[in-house]
C-alpha positions as CSV (number, residue, x, y, z in Angstrom):
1,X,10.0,-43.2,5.9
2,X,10.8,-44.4,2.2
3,X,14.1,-46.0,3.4
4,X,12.1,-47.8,6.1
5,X,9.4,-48.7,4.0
6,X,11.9,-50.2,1.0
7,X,13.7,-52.2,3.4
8,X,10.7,-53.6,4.9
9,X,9.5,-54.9,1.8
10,X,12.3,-56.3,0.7
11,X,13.0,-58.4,4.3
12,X,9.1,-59.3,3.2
13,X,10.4,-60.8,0.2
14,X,13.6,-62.2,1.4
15,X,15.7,-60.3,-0.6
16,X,19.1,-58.8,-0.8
17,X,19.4,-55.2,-1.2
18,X,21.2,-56.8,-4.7
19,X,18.6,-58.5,-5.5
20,X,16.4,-55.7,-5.5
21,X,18.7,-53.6,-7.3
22,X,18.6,-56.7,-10.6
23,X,14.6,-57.0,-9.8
24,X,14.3,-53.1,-10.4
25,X,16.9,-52.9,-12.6
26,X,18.5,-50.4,-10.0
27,X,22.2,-50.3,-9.4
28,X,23.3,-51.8,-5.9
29,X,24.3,-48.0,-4.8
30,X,20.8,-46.4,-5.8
31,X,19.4,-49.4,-3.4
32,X,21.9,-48.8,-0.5
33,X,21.2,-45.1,-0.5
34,X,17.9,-45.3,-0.2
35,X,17.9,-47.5,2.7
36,X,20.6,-45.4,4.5
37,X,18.2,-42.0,3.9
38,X,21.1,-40.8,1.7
39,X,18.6,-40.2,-1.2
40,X,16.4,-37.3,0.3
41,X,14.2,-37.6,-3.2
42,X,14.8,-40.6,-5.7
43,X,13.0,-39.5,-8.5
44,X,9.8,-40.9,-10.2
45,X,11.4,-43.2,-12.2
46,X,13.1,-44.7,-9.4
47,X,10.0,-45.0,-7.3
48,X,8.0,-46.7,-9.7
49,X,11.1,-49.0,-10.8
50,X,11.0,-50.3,-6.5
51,X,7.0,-50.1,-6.7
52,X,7.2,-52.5,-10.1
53,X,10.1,-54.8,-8.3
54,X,7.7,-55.2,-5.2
55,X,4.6,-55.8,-6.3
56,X,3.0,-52.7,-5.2
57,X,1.6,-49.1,-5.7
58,X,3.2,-46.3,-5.5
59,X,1.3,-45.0,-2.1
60,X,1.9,-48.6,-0.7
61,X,5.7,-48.4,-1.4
62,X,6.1,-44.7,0.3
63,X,3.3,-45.7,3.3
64,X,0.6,-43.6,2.0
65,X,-3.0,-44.8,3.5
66,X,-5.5,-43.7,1.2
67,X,-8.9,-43.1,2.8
């Protein structure tokens, strides 16, 4: 769901996957990964480095509805 979620947002922004990767201050392979579902559990500092890059929470980049 994470890699669906990250590419959604970014199409949303019009973004490359390398320009998310210099917005998050990610490396291009870290984004690609991701996106592919190759990175089972990027780690919290990953995750808030996307959220920061988008714009968003945390629940709103992994497609959590809070009640």
């Amino acid at each position: 769901m994470l890699s669906k979620r990250v590419k959604e947002l970014r199409k949303q922004k019009g973004w490359t996957q390398q320009k998310l990767a210099e917005n998050a201050g990610l490396a291009f392979n870290t984004i690609t990964k991701i996106e592919q579902s190759l990175a089972e559990h990027p780690n919290l500092k990953t995750l808030l480095k996307l959220a920061d890059a988008f714009g968003v929470s945390l629940d709103e980049l992994v497609g959590r509805k809070t009640k």
